[in-house]
N, C-alpha and C positions, 0 to 999 in steps of 0.2 A: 759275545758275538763270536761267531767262528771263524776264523781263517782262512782265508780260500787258498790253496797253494797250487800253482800253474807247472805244470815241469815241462818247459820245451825244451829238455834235452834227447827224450826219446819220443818223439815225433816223427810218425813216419808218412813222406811224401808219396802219395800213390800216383804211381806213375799214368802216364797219358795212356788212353786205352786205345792206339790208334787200331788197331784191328777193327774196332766196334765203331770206330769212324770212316772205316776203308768199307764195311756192312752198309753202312747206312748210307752211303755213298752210292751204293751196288746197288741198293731199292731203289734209291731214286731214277737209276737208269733203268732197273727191271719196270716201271712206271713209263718207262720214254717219256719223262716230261723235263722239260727245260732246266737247264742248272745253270742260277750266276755264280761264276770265281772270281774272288780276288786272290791275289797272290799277296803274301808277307812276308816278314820277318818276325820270328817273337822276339819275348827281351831274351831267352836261353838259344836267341841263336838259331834255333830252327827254322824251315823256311818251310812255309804249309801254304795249304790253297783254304779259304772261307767259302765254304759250299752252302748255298740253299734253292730251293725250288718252291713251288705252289704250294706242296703238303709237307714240308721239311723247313724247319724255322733253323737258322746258320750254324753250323760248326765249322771245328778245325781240324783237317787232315792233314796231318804233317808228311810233307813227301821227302821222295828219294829222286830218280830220272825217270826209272819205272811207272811211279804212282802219278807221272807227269805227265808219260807218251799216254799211260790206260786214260787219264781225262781228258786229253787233248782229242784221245781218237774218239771219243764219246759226245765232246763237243760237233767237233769236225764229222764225222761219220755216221755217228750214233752203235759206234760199237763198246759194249758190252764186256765182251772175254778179259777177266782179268788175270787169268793165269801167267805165277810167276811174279807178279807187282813185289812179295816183302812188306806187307804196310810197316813191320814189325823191326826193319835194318834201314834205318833214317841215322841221319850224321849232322850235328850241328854244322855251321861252318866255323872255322878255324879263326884264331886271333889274327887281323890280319885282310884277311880275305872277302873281296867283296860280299857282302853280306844284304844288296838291295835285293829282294828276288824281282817286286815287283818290277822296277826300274829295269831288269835283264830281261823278263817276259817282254815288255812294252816293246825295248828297242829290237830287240831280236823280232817281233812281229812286224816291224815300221819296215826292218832291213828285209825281210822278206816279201817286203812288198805289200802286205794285211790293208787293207782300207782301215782305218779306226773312224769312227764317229766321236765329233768334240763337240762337249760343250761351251757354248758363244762362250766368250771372251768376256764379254759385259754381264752373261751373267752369274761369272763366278767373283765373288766376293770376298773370300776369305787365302789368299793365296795360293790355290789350290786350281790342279787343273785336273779334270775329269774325261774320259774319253771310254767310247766302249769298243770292244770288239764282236762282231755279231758271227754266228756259226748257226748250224741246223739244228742243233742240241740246247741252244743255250747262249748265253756273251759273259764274256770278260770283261771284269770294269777294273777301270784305274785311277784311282786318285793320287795325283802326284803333288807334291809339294814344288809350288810356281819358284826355280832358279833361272839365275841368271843364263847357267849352261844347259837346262833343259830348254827354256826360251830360244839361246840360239841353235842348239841340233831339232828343234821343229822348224824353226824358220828356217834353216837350210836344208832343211826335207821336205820344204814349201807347204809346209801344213796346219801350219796357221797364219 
């Protein structure tokens, strides 16, 4: 019987193609059809949006601030222009450093005032709280993990 011998010392990782994510991205807008994002975190630390629409099943876009304002204005506006974005100059975040993005998206839209739409109370089940953000382009959805301190910064932003 023959030996099979594995050599994972010269393995090479190929790296994320965000370019080809930032493309696909672009269609969906050149489309004007609807985009949901979630916002993330990976485990390497990147913070990316999950993009899909009607004819585009999800991927990950990993952003910058750039690649943030170009989706937002897309949401919001239905603009298009991505010149200048870098899909290609994205930064983990640092040991240390806030690392929710979704959680920063959410609050930052509550403190600007955003209506979010939630899901009843009753019927989420799994500790988990869900809400959407609706735009012209598209909504934002968020699944948050149900805390004690998320609990009370909605109750004192009287929103649930």
């Amino acid at each position: 019987m023959q030996t099979l011998n594995i050599n994972f010392e010269n393995q090479t990782v190929k790296a994320y193609d965000n370019n080809g994510a930032h493309e696909a991205a672009k269609l969906i807008m050149r489309k004007f059809e609807n985009m949901n994002i979630q916002f993330k975190t990976g485990k390497d630390n990147f913070p990316y949006a999950w993009l899909e629409s009607k004819s585009t099943a999800g991927f990950k876009l990993i952003l910058n601030q750039k690649e943030l304002t170009w989706l937002m204005g897309y949401l919001k506006e239905g603009k298009t222009e991505d010149f200048g974005t870098e899909p290609e100059k994205v930064e983990a975040y640092k040991d240390g450093e806030d690392n929710d993005l979704q959680m920063s998206i959410f609050r930052q839209l509550i403190e600007s005032g955003k209506i979010l739409q939630f899901v009843p109370m009753f019927r989420e089940t799994n500790g988990y709280i869900t809400a959407y953000a609706s735009y012209k382009k598209g909504k934002i959805i968020f699944r948050l993990k149900r805390t004690d301190d998320l609990m009370e910064y909605l109750t004192e932003k009287e929103l649930i």
